[in-house]
DOGU-872133 format. One record per residue: residue number from 1; residue in three letters; x, y, z of N, C-alpha, C in turn. Coordinates in steps of 0.05 Angstrom, whole numbers, plus 5000, padded with zeros to 4 digits. Example, Ala and Ser with C-alpha at 12.3 -4.5 7.8 and 13.67 -1.06 7.14 Angstrom:
(atom 1,ALA,(5264,4886,5156),(5246,4910,5156),(5264,4934,5156))
(atom 2,SER,(5257,4955,5142),(5273,4979,5143),(5258,5001,5157))
This chain:
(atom 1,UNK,(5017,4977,5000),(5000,5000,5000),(5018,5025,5000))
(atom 2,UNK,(5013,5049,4984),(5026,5063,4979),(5021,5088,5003))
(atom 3,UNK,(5037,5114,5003),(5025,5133,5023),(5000,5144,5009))
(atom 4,UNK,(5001,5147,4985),(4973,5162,4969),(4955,5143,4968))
(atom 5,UNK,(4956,5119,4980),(4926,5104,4985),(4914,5112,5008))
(atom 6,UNK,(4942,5125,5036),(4934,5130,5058),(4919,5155,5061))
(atom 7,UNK,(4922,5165,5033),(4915,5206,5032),(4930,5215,5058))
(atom 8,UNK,(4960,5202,5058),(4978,5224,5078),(4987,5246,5066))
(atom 9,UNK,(4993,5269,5080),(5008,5300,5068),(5034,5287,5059))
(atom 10,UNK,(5036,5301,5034),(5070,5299,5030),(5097,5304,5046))
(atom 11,UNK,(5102,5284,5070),(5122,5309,5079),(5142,5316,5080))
(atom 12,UNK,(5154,5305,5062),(5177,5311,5043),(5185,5338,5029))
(atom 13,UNK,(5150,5342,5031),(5152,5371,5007),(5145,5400,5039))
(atom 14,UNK,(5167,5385,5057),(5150,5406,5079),(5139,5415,5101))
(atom 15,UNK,(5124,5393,5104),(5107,5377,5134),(5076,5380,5125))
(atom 16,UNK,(5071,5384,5142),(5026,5387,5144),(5019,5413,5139))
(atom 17,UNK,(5001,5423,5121),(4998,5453,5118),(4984,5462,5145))
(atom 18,UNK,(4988,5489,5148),(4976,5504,5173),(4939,5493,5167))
(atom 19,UNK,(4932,5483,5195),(4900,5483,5199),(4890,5510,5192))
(atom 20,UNK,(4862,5510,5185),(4850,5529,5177),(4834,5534,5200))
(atom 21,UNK,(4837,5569,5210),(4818,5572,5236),(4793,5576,5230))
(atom 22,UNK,(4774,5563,5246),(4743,5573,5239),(4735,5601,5253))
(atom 23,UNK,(4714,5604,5241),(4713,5643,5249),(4679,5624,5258))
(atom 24,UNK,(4685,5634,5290),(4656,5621,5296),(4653,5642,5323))
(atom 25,UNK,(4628,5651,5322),(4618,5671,5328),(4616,5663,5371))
(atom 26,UNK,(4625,5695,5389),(4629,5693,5417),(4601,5677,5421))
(atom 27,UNK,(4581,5688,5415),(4552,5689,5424),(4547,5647,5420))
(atom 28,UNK,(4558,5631,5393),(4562,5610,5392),(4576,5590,5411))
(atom 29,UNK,(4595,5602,5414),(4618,5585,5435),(4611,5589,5459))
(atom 30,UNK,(4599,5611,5477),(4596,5607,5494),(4566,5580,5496))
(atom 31,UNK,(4550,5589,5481),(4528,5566,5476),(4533,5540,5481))
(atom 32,UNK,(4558,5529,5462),(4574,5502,5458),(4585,5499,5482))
(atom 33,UNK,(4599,5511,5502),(4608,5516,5526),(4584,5503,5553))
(atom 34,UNK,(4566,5523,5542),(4532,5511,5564),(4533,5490,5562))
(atom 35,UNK,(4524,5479,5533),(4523,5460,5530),(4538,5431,5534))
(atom 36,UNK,(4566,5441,5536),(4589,5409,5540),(4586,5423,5571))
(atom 37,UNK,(4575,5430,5584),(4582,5433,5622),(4548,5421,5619))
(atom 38,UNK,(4527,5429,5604),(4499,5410,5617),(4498,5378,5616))
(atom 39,UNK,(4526,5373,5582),(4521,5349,5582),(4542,5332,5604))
(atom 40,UNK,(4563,5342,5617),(4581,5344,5638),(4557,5336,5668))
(atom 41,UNK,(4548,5344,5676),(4538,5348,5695),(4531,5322,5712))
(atom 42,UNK,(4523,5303,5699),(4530,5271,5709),(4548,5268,5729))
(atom 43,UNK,(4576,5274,5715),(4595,5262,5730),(4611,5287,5751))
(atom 44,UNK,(4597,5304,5754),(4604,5334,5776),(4599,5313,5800))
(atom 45,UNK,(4586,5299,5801),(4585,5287,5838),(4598,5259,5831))
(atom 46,UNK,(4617,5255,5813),(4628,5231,5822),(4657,5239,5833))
(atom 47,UNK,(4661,5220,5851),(4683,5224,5870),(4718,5220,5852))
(atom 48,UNK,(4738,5240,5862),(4753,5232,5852),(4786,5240,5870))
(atom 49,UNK,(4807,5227,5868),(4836,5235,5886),(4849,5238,5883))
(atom 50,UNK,(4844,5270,5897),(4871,5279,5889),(4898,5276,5901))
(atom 51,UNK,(4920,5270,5897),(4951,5259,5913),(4962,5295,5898))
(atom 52,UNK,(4972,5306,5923),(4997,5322,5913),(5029,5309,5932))
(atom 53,UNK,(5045,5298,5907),(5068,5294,5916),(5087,5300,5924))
(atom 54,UNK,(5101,5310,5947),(5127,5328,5946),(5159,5316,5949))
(atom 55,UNK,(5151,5289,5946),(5172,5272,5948),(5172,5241,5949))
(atom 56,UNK,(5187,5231,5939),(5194,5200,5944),(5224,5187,5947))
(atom 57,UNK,(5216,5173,5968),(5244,5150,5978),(5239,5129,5985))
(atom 58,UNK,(5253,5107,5982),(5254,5082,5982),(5278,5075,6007))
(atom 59,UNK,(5263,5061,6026),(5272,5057,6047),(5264,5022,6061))
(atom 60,UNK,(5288,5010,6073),(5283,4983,6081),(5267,4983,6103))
(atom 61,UNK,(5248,4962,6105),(5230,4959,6120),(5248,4955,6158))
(atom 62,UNK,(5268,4954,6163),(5281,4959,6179),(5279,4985,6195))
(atom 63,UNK,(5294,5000,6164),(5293,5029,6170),(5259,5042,6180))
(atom 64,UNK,(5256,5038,6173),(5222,5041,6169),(5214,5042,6201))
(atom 65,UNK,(5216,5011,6203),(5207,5007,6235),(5225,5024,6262))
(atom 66,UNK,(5251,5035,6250),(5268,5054,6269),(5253,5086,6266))
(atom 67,UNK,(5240,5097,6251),(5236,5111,6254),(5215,5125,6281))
(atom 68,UNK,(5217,5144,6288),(5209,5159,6314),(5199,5188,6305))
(atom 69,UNK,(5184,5194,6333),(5176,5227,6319),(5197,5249,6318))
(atom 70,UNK,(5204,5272,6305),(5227,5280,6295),(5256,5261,6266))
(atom 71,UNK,(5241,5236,6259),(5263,5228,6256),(5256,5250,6217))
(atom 72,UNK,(5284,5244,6205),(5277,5258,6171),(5280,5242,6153))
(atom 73,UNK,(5270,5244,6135),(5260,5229,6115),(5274,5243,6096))
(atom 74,UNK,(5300,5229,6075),(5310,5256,6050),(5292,5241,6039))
(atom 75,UNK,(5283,5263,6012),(5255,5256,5994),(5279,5265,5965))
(atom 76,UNK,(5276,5260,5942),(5277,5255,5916),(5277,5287,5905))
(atom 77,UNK,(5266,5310,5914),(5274,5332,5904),(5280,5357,5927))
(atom 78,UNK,(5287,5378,5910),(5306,5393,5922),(5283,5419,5928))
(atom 79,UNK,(5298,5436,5948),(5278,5460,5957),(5267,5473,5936))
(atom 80,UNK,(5245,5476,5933),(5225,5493,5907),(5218,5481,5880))
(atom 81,UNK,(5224,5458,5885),(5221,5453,5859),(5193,5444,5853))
(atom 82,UNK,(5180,5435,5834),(5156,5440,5826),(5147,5403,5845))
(atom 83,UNK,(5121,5404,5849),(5112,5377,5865),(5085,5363,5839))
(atom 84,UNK,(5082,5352,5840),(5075,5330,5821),(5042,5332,5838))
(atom 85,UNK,(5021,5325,5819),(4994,5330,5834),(4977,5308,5811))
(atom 86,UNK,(4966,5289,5825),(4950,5261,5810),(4925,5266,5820))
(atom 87,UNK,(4912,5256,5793),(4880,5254,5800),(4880,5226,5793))
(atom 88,UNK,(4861,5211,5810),(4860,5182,5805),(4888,5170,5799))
(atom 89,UNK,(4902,5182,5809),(4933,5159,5801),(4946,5165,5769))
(atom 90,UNK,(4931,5188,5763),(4941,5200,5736),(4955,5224,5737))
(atom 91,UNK,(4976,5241,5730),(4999,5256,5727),(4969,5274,5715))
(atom 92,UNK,(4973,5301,5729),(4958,5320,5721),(4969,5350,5713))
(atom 93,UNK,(4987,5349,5734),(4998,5372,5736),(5023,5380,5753))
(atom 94,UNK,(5038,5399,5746),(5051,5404,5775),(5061,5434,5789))
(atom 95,UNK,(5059,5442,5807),(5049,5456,5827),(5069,5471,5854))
(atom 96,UNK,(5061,5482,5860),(5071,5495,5885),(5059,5496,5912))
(atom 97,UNK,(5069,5489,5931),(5058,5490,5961),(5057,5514,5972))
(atom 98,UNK,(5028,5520,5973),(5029,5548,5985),(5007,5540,6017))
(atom 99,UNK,(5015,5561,6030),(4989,5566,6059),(4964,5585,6053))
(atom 100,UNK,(4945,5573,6058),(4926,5589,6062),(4908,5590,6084))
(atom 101,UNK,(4914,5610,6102),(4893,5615,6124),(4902,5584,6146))
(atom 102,UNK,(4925,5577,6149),(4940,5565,6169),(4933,5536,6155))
(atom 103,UNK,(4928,5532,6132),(4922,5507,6117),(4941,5510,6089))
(atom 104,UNK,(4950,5480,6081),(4971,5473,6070),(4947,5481,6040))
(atom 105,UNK,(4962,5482,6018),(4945,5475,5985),(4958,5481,5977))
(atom 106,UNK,(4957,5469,5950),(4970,5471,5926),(4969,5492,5898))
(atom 107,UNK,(4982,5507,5892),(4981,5514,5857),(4990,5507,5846))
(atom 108,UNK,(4973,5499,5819),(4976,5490,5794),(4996,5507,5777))
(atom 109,UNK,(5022,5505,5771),(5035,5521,5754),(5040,5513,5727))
(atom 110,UNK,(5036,5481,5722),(5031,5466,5701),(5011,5454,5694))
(atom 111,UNK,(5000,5442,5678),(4982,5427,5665),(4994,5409,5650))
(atom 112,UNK,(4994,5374,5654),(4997,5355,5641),(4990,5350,5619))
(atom 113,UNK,(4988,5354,5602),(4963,5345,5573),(4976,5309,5566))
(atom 114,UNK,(4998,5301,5577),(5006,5281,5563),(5012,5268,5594))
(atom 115,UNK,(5006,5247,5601),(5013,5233,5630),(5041,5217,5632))
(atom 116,UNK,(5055,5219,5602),(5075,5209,5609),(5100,5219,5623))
(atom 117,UNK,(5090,5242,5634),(5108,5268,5641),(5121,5252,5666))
């Protein structure tokens, strides 16, 4: 089978031509918007978990059982660096530890689009 059976772009001669933007009207999109959050609305009450990560180590179950209150734990990254945040056990994003109002939370400074991150 050839590539012109597959109707792939030439890309030899180039790559993929630029997509063509559609000209679609504010008053429309917000509509389409209503609409994918009414058809959304199912799954707004289903439950889901969130993990924000700020570190990992691998430690013998020895060590493990020595530990006490005060003891430290070195963790896998260094001061500031960005912390890793899973929904359902999936790579979402990653983030910053901030306080709010004497409570720990997180911001989002990234967005995952690909989970293999």
């Amino acid at each position: 089978m050839s590539t012109n059976d597959l109707n792939l772009p030439d890309l030899a001669q180039g790559g993929l031509a630029a997509p063509r933007k559609a000209s679609i009207p504010a008053s429309d999109m917000f509509d389409a918007r209503d609409k994918i959050a009414s058809d959304l609305k199912p799954v707004f009450d289903v439950p889901v978990s969130v993990q924000a990560v700020i570190g990992r180590t691998t430690i013998e179950v020895s060590k493990l059982l020595e530990l006490t209150e005060g003891s430290v734990l070195e963790l896998d990254r260094r001061v500031g660096e960005a912390i890793d945040i899973y929904v359902n056990s999936r790579l979402v994003a990653r983030g910053e530890v901030v306080v709010v109002d004497d409570r720990l939370g997180v911001t989002m400074t990234e967005i995952i689009k690909n989970s293999d991150g």
